[in-house]
Residue frames as qw, qx, qy, qz and C-alpha x, y, z in Angstrom:
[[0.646, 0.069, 0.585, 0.485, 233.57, 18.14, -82.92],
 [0.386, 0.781, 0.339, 0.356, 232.01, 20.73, -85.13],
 [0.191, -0.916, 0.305, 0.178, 233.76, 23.86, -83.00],
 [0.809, -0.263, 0.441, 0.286, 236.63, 21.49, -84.06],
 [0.527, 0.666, 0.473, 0.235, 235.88, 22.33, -88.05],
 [0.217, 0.050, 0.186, 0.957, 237.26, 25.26, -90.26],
 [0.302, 0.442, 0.207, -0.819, 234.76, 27.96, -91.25],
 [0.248, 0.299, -0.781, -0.490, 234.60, 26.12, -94.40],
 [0.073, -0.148, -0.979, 0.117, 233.18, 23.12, -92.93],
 [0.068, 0.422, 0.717, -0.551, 231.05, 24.57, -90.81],
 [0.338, 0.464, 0.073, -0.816, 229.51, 26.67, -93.03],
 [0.358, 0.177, -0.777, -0.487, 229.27, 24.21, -95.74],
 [0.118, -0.206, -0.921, 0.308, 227.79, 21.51, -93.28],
 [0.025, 0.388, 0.566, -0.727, 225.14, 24.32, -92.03],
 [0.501, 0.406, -0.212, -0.734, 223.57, 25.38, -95.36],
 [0.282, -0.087, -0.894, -0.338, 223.47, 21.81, -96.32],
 [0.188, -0.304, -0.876, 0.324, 221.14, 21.33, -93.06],
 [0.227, 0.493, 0.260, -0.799, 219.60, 24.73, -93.74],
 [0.268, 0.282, -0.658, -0.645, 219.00, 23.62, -97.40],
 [0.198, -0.288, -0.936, -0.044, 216.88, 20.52, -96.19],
 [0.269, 0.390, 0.351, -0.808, 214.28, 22.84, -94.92],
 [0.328, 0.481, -0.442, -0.683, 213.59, 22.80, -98.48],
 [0.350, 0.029, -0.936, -0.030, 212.98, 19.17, -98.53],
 [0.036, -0.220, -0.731, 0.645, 211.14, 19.04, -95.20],
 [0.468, 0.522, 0.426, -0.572, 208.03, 21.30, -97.05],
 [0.584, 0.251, -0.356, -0.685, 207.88, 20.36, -100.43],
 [0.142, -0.181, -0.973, 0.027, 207.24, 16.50, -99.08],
 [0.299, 0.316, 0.768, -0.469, 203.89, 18.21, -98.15],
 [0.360, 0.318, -0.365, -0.797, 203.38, 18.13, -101.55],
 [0.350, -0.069, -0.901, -0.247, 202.08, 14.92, -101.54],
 [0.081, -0.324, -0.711, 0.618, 199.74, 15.97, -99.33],
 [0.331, 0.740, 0.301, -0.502, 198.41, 18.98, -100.91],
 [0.614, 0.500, 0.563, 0.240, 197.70, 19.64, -104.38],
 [0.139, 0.752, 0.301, 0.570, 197.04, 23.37, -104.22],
 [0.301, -0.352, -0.469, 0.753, 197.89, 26.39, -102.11],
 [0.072, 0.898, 0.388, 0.193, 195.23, 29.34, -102.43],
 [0.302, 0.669, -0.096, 0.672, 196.73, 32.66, -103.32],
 [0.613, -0.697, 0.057, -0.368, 196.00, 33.64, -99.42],
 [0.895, -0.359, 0.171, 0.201, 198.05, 31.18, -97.97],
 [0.757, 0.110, 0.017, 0.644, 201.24, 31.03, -100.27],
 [0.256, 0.754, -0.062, 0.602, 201.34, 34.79, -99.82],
 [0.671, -0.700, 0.154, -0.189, 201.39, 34.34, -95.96],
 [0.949, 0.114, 0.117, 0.269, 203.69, 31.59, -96.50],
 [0.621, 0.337, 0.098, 0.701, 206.50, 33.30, -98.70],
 [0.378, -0.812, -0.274, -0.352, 205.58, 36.22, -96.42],
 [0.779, -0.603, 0.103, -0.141, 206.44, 35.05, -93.54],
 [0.841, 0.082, 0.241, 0.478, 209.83, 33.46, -95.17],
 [0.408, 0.644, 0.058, 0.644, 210.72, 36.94, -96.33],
 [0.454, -0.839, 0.120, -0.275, 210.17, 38.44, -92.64],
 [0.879, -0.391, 0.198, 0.188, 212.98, 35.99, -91.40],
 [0.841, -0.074, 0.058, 0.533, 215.39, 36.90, -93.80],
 [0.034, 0.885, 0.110, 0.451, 215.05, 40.29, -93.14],
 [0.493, -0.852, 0.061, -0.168, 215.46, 39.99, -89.75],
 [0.866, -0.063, 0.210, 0.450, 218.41, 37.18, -90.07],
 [0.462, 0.629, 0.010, 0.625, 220.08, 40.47, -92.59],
 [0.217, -0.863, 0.045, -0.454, 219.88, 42.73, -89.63],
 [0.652, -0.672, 0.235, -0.262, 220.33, 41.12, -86.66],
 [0.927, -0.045, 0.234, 0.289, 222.99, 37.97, -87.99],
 [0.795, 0.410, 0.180, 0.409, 224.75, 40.02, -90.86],
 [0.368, 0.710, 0.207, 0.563, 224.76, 43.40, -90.45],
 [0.431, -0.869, 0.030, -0.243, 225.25, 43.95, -86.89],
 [0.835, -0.141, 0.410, 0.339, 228.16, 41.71, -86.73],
 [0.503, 0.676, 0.261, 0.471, 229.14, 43.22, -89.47],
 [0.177, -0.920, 0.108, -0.332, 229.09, 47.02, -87.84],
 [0.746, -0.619, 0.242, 0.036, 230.47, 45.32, -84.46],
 [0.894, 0.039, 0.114, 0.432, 233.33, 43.03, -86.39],
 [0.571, 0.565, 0.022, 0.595, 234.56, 46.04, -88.64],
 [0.214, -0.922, 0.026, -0.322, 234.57, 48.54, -85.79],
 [0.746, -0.513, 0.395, 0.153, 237.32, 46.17, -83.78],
 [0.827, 0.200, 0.241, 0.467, 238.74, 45.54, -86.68],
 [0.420, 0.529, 0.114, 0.729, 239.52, 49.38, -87.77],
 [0.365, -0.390, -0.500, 0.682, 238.71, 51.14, -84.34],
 [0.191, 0.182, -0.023, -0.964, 236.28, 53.55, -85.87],
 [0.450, 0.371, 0.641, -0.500, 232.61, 53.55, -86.25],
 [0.498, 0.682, -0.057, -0.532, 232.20, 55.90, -89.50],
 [0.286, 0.461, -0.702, -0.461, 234.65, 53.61, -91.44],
 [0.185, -0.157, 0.955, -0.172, 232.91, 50.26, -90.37],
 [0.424, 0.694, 0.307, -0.494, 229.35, 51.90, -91.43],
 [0.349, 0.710, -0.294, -0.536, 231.26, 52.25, -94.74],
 [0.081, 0.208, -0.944, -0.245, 232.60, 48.77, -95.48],
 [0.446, 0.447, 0.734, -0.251, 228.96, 47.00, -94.58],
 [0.314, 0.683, 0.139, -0.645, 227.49, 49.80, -96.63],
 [0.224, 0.591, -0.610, -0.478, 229.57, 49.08, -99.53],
 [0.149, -0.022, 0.987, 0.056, 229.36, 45.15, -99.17],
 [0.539, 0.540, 0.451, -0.462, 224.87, 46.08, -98.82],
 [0.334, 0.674, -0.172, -0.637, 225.41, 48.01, -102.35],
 [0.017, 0.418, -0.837, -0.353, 227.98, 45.08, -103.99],
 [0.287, 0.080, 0.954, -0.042, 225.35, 42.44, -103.44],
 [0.306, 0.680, 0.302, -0.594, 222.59, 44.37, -104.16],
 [0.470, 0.676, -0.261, -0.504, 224.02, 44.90, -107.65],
 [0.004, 0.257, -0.938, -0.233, 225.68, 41.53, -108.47],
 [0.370, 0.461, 0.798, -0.121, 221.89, 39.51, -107.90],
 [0.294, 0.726, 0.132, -0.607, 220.69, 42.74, -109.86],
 [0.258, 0.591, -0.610, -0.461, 222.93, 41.95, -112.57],
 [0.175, -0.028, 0.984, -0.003, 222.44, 38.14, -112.40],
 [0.313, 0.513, 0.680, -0.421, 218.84, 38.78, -112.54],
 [0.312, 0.764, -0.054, -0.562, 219.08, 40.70, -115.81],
 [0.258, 0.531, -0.722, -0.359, 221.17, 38.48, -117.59],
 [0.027, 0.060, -0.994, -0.092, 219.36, 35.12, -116.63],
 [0.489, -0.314, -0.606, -0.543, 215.98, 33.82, -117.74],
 [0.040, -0.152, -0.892, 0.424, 213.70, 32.97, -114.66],
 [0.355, -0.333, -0.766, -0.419, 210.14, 32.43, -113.55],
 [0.155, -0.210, 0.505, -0.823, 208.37, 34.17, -110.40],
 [0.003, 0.509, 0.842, -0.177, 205.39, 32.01, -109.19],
 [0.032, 0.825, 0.346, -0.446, 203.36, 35.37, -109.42],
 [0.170, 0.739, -0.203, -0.619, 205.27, 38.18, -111.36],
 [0.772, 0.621, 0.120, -0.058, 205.83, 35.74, -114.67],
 [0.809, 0.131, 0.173, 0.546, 209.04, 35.58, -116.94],
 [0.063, 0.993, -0.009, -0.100, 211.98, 37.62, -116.63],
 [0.361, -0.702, 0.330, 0.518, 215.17, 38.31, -118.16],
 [0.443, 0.526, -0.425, -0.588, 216.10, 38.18, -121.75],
 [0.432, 0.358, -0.612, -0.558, 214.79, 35.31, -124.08],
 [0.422, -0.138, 0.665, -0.601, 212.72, 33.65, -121.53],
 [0.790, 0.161, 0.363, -0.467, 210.81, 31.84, -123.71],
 [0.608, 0.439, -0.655, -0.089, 213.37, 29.73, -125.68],
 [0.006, -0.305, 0.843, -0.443, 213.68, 28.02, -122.27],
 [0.466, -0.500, -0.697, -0.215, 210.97, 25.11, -121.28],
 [0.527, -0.702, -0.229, -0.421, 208.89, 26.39, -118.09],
 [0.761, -0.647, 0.032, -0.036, 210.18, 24.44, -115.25],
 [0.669, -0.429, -0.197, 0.574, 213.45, 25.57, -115.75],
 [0.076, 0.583, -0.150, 0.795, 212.90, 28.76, -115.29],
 [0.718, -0.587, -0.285, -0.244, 211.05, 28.00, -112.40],
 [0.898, -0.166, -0.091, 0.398, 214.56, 26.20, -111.15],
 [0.481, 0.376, -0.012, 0.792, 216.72, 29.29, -112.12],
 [0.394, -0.693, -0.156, -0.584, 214.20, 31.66, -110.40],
 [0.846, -0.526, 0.036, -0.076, 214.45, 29.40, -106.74],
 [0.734, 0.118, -0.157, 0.650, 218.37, 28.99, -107.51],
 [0.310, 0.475, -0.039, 0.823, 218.64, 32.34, -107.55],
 [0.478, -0.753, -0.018, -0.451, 216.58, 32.93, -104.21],
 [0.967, -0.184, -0.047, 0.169, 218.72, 29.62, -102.43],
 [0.751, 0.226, -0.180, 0.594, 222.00, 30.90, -103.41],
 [0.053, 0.612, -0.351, 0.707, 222.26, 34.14, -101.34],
 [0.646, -0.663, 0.020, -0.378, 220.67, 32.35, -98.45],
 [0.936, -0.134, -0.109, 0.308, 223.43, 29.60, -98.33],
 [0.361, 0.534, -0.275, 0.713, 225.99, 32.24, -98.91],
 [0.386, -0.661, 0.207, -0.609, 224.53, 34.47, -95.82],
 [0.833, -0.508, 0.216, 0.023, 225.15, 31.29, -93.24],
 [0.852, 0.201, -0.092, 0.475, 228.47, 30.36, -94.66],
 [0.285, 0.441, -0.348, 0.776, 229.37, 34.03, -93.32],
 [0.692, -0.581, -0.307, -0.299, 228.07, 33.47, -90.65],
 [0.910, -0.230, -0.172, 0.299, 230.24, 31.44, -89.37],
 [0.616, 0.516, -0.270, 0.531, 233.17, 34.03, -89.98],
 [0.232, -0.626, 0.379, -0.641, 235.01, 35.95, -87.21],
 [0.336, -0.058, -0.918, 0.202, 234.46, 32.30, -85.14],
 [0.437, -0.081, 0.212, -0.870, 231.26, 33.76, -84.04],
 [0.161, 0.007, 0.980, -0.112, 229.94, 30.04, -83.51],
 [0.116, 0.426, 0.803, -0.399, 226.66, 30.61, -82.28],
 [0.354, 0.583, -0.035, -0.730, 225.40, 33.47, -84.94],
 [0.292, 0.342, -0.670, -0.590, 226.08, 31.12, -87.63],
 [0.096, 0.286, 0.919, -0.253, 223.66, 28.34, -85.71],
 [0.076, 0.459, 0.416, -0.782, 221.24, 30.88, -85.57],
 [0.235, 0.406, -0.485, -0.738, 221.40, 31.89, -89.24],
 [0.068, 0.043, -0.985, -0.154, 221.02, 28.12, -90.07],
 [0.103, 0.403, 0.874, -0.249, 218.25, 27.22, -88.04],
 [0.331, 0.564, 0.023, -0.756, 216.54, 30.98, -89.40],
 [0.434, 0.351, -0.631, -0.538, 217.24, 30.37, -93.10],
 [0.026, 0.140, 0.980, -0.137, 216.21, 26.48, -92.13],
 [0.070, 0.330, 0.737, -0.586, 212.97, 27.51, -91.15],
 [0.548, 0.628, 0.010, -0.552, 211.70, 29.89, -93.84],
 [0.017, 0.343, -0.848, -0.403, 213.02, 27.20, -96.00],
 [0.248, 0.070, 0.886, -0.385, 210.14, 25.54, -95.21],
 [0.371, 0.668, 0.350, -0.542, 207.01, 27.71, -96.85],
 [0.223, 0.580, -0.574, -0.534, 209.57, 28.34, -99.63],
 [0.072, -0.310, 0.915, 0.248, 210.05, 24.81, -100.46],
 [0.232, 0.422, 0.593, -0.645, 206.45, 24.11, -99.87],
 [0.297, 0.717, 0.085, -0.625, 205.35, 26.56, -102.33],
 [0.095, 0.620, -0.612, -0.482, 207.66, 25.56, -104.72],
 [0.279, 0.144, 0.949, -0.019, 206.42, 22.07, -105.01],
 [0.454, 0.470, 0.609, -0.450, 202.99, 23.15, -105.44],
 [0.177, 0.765, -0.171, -0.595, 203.85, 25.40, -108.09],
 [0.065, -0.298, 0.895, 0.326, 205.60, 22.33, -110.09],
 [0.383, 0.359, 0.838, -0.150, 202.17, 20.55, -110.00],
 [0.453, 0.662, 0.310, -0.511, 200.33, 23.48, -111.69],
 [0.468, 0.566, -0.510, -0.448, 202.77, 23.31, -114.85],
 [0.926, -0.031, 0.018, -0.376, 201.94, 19.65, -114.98],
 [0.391, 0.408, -0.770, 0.297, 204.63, 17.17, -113.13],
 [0.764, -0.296, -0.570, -0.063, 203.74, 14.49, -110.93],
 [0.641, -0.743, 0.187, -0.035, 203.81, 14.99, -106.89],
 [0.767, -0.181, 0.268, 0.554, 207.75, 12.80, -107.29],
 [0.624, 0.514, 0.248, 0.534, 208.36, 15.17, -109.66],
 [0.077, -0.841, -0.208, -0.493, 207.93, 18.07, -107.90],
 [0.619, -0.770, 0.132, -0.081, 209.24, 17.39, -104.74],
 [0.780, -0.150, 0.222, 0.565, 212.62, 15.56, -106.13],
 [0.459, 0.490, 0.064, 0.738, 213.24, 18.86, -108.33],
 [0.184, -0.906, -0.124, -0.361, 212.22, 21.20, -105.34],
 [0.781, -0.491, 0.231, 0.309, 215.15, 19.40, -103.04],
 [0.670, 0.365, 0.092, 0.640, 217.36, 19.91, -106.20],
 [0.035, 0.850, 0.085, 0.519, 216.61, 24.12, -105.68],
 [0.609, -0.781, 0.092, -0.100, 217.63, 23.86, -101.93],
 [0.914, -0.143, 0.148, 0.349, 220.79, 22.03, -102.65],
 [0.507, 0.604, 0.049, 0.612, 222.31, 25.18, -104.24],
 [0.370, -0.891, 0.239, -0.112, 222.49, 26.68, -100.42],
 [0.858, -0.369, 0.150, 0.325, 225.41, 24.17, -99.30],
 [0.592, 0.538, 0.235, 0.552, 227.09, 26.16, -102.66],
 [0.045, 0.799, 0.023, 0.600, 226.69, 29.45, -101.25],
 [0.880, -0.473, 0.028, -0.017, 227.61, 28.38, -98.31],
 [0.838, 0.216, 0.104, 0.491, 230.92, 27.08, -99.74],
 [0.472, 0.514, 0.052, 0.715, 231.34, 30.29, -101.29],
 [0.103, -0.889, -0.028, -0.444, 230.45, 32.28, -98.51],
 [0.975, -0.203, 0.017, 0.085, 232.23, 30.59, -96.24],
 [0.770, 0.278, 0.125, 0.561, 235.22, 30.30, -98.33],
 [0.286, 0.816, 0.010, 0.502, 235.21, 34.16, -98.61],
 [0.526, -0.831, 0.020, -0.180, 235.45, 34.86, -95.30],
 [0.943, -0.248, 0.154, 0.160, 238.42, 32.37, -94.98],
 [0.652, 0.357, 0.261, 0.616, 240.49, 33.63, -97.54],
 [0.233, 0.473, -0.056, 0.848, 240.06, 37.05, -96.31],
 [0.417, -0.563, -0.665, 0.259, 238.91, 37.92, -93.04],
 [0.371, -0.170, -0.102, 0.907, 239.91, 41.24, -92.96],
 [0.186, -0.061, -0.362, -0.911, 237.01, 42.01, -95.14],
 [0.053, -0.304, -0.936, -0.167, 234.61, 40.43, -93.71],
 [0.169, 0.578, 0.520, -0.606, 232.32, 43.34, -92.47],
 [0.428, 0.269, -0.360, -0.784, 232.02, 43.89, -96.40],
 [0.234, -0.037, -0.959, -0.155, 231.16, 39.97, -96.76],
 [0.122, 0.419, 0.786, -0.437, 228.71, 40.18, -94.26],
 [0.326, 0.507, 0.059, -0.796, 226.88, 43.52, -96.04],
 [0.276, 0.340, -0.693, -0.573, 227.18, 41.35, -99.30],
 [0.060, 0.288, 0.955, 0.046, 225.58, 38.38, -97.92],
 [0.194, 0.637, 0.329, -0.670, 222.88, 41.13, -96.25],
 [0.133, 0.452, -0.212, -0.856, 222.63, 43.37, -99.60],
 [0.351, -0.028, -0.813, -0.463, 222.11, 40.16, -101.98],
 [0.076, -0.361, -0.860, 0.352, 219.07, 38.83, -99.19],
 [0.070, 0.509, 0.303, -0.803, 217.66, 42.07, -99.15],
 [0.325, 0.375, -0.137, -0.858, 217.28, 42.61, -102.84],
 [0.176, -0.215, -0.932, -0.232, 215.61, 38.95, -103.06],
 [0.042, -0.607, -0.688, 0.396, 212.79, 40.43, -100.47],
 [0.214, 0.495, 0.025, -0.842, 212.47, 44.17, -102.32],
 [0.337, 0.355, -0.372, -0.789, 212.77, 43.03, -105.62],
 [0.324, 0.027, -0.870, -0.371, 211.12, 39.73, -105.83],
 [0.162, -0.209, -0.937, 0.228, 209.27, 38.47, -102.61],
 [0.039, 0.286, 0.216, -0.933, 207.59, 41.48, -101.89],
 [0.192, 0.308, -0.481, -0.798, 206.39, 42.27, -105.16],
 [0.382, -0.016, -0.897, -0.221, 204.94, 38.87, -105.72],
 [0.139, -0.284, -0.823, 0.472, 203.02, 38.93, -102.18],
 [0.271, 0.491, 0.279, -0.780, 201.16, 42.17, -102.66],
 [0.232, 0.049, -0.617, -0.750, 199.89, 41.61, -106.41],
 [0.188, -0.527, -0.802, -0.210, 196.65, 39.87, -104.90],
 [0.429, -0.733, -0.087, -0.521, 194.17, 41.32, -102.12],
 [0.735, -0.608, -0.260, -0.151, 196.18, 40.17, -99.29],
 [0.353, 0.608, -0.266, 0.659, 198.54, 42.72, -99.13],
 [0.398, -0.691, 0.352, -0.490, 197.87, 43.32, -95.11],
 [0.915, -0.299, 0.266, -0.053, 197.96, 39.81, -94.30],
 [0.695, 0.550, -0.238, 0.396, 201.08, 39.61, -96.71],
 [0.109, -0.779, 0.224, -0.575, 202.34, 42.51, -94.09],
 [0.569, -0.618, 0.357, -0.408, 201.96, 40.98, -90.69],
 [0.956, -0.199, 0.207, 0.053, 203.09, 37.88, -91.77],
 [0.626, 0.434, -0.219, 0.610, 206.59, 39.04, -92.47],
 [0.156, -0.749, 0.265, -0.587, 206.34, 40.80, -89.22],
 [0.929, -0.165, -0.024, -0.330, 205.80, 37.45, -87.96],
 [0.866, 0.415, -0.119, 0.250, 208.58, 35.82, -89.78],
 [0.323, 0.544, -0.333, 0.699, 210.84, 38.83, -88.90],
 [0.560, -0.607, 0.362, -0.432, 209.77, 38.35, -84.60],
 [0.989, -0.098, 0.083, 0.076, 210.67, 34.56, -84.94],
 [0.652, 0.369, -0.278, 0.601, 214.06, 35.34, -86.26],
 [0.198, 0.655, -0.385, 0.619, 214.87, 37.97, -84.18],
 [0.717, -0.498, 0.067, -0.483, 213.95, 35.93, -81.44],
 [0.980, -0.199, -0.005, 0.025, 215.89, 33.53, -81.78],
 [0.414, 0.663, -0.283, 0.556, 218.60, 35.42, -82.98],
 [0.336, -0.671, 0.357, -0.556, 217.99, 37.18, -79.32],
 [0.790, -0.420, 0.217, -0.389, 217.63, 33.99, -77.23],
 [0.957, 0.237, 0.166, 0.025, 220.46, 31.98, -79.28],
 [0.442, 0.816, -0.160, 0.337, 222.31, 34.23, -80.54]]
């Protein structure tokens, strides 16, 4: 029944289910209280290694492969990804400059951050990680490539987990009850099924382009892991164990990518 579905659907359907990840670990907020700097950097780590590997191996090869059948040259297919990497890259860039938001680690950024109450910057901050990830499975799906856009899901699903996790915990420290925390960290995940939509949608409305779409999901993923996840992992002492656990992250995806895919 789901082969059955537009790309629309399916991609809408699959970021909703990749969006409950997000749900799935911040219920172990009622469990724990606190994560020690050690852990959530492993954690969000490890969640940043998967959607590395999910950019490479789901977006951007597909990508390469789609546009090369699509224009029967290599050098010009290398140019439309390339261009799509760059587009996304600078649209989150720009998004990220013009909206307030809150890094669990790096503090408040963008302009006038502190006319806003705390926890929602917190929300704006975790929107803005959520919304390229839903986007990146919604193109998945494009090009009826079924079984890459599973893949994606269940990837992005998975590092949804630590993320969502984390995010909870965080809510506790700016004081909000365990319900509180975990019913506004499910809110942050619900903005994949959106990107989704929209990524999705693009693909639908223009297929021709879609080895830029793919690079765009890819480009806007990529600069959530340079310019934010990264950044935010290595500011303690456990910058090596930061390291291997995104190498971690980024062998589970590409495993499954490889064994699924």
């Amino acid at each position: 029944m789901f082969t059955d579905l537009s790309i629309v659907w399916q991609g809408s359907i699959a970021s909703f289910l990749a969006g409950n990840g997000t749900a799935l670990g911040a219920a172990g907020v009622f469990l724990v209280r606190r994560l020690s700097d050690r852990l959530q950097d492993s954690l969000l780590s490890a969640a940043a290694g998967v959607m590395l590997a999910a950019s490479f191996f789901s977006l951007l090869l597909p990508g390469l492969e789609y546009g090369e059948k699509l224009t029967g040259h290599t050098w010009i297919a290398a140019l439309l990804v390339i261009a799509g990497i760059l587009m996304g890259a600078l649209l989150l860039y720009q998004i990220h400059q013009r909206l307030p938001h809150e890094h669990f680690a790096l503090g408040r950024e963008g302009p006038e951050g502190a006319r806003i109450k705390r926890i929602w910057l917190f929300i704006i901050a975790i929107t803005l990680h959520n919304f390229p990830e839903g986007m990146a499975v919604g193109v998945g799906f494009g090009g009826g490539n079924l079984n890459n856009g599973i893949v994606l899901a269940i990837g992005i699903g998975l590092q949804n987990i630590p993320e969502g996790l984390a995010v909870a915990v965080s809510l506790l420290t700016i004081q909000h009850s365990r319900l509180q925390a975990f019913c506004l960290a499910v809110l942050t995940g619900l903005v994949e099924p959106i990107g989704g939509i929209f990524g999705a949608g693009m693909v639908w409305l223009a297929e021709p382009i879609m080895p830029w779409t793919l690079g765009f999901a890819a480009g806007a993923m990529l600069f959530i892991i340079s310019d934010e996840i990264i950044p935010e992992t290595h500011r303690n002492d456990y910058r090596t164990l930061a390291t291997f656990s995104l190498l971690g992250g980024f062998a589970v995806m590409m495993f499954l990518d490889a064994t699924l895919g």
